[in-house]
N, C-alpha and C positions, 0 to 999 in steps of 0.2 A: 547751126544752132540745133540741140536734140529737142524732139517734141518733147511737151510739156506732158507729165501724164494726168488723165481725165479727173476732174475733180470727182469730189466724193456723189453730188448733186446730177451731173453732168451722167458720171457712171449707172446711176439709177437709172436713167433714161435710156439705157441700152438693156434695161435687164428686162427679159419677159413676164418676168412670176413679181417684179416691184407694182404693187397696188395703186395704180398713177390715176385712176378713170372713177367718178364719183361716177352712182347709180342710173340719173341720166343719161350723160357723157356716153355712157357705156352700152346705153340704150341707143340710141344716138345712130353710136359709129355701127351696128350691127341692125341697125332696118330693124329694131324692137321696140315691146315696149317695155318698162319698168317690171310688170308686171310678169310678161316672159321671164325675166331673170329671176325673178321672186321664186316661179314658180321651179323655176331647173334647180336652183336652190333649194328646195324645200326637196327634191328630188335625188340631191345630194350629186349633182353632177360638176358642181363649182361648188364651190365655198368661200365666199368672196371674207378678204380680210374688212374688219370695222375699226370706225378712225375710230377717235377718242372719245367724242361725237357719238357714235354706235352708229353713224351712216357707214353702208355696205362701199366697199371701195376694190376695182375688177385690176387683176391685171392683163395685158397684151395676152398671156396664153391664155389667162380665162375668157377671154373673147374669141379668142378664135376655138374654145370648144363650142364657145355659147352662139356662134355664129354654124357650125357645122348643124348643130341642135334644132337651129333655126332654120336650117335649110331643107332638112328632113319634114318638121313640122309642118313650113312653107308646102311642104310636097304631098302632104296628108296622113303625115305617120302621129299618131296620138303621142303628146309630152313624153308621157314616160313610157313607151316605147323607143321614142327618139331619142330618149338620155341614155336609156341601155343599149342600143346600137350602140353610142359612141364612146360609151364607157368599154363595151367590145372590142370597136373598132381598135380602142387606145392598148388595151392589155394584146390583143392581139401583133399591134404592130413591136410591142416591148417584148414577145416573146421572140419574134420572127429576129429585135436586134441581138437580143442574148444568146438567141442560135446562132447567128453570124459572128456573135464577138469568139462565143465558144469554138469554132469552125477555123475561129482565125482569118476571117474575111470580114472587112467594113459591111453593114448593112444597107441595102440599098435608101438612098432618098426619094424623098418626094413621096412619101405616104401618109396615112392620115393622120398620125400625130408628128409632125416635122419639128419635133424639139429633140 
């Protein structure tokens, strides 16, 4: 019997960038508080999508920027310093792939933005 293929509901759950995690929730899973995400937001390092509601709603990669953000701060680097690292961190890793794509070689994995 061929697998069935993934519903439409089902497929959202695999997708990183689907807004699945209410502003708690999202707190939560990342050792923060509401407040941190408020503020990396206002910082312009996420931009969380809003339901219909106007409540802020995270996806999978926006927690894992919001999580790297936090780990930094955790370590003593002020907010927005820690948002522009990892805003660097991210351009930098996207140029290092487009020099590999252009090279004609896969980019390595396992760097700091693994999407």
């Amino acid at each position: 019997m061929p697998p069935e293929a993934p519903s439409y509901a089902t497929a959202r759950l695999d997708d990183d960038d689907y807004p699945a995690y209410t502003m708690g929730r999202a707190a939560e899973m990342i050792g923060a508080t509401p407040g941190f995400l408020r503020a990396i937001g206002e910082a312009r390092l996420i931009t969380p999508l809003r339901s219909e509601g106007g409540h802020r709603r995270y996806s999978r990669y926006q927690l894992r920027i919001a999580a790297r953000a936090r780990d930094l701060v955790d370590a003593g680097t002020p907010i927005e310093a820690a948002c522009r690292i990892v805003i660097l961190e991210d351009q930098l890793e996207e140029a290092l792939r487009l020099n590999e794509e252009l090279r004609g070689r896969p980019a390595p994995s396992g760097g700091p933005a693994e999407r």
